[in-house]
C-alpha positions in Angstrom: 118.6 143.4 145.1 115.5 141.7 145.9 114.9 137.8 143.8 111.5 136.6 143.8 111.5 132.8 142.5 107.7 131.7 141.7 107.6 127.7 141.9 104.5 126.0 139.6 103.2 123.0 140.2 101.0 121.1 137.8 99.3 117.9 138.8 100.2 115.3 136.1 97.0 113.3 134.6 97.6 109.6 134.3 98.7 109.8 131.2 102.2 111.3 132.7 101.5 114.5 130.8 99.8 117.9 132.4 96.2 118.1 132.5 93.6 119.5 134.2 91.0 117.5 136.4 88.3 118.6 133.9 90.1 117.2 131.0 90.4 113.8 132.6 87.0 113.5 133.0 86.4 114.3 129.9 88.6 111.4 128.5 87.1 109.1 130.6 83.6 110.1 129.8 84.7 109.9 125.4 86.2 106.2 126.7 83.1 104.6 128.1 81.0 106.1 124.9 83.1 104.7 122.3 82.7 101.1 124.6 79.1 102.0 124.4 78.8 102.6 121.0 79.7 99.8 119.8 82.0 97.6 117.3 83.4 101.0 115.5 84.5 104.0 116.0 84.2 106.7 114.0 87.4 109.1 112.9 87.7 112.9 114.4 90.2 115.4 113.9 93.1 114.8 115.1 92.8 111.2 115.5 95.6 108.6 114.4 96.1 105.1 115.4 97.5 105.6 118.7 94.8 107.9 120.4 92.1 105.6 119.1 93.9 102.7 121.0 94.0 105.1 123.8 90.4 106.2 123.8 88.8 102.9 123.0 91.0 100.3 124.6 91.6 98.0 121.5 96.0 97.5 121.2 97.3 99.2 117.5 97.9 95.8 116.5 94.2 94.6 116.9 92.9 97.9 114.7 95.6 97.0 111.9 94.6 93.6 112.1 90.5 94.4 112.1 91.4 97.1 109.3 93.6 96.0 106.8 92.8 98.5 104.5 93.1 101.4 106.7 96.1 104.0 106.1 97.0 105.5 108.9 99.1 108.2 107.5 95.8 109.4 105.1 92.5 109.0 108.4 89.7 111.4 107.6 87.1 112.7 109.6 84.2 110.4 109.7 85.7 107.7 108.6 84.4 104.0 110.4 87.4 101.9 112.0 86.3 98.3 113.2 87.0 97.7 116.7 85.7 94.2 117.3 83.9 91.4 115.0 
């Protein structure tokens, strides 16, 4: 009887989860537009609190603090959140 045993190896992103290079750079790129764009950021799918602290840099605390009328159980696609005054 003959085993074969095939290891994988996955380079982690910084993030501590698997990624590709590609995707990385990707993130990185979305991060220095939203700084570029300005004092808001605008809602895409998928998005909740957390990533947009991710992607822009601005702590969950901030966003609820700059937005106290946002939900963020109900975001929708296109919708503005402040990120500084």
């Amino acid at each position: 009887m003959i085993a074969f045993v095939i290891v994988v190896f996955m380079a982690l992103d910084g993030d501590g989860g698997g990624g590709d290079q590609l995707g990385g750079e990707r993130d990185r790129t979305e991060r220095e537009q939203v700084r570029e764009f300005g004092n808001s950021y605008e809602v895409r799918p998928g998005d909740n609190l957390t990533t947009i602290s991710e992607v822009t840099g601005v702590p969950i605390e901030r966003l609820e603090q700059l937005n106290p009328e946002l939900d963020p159980q109900a975001l929708v696609e296109g919708q503005k959140v402040i990120l500084r005054q």
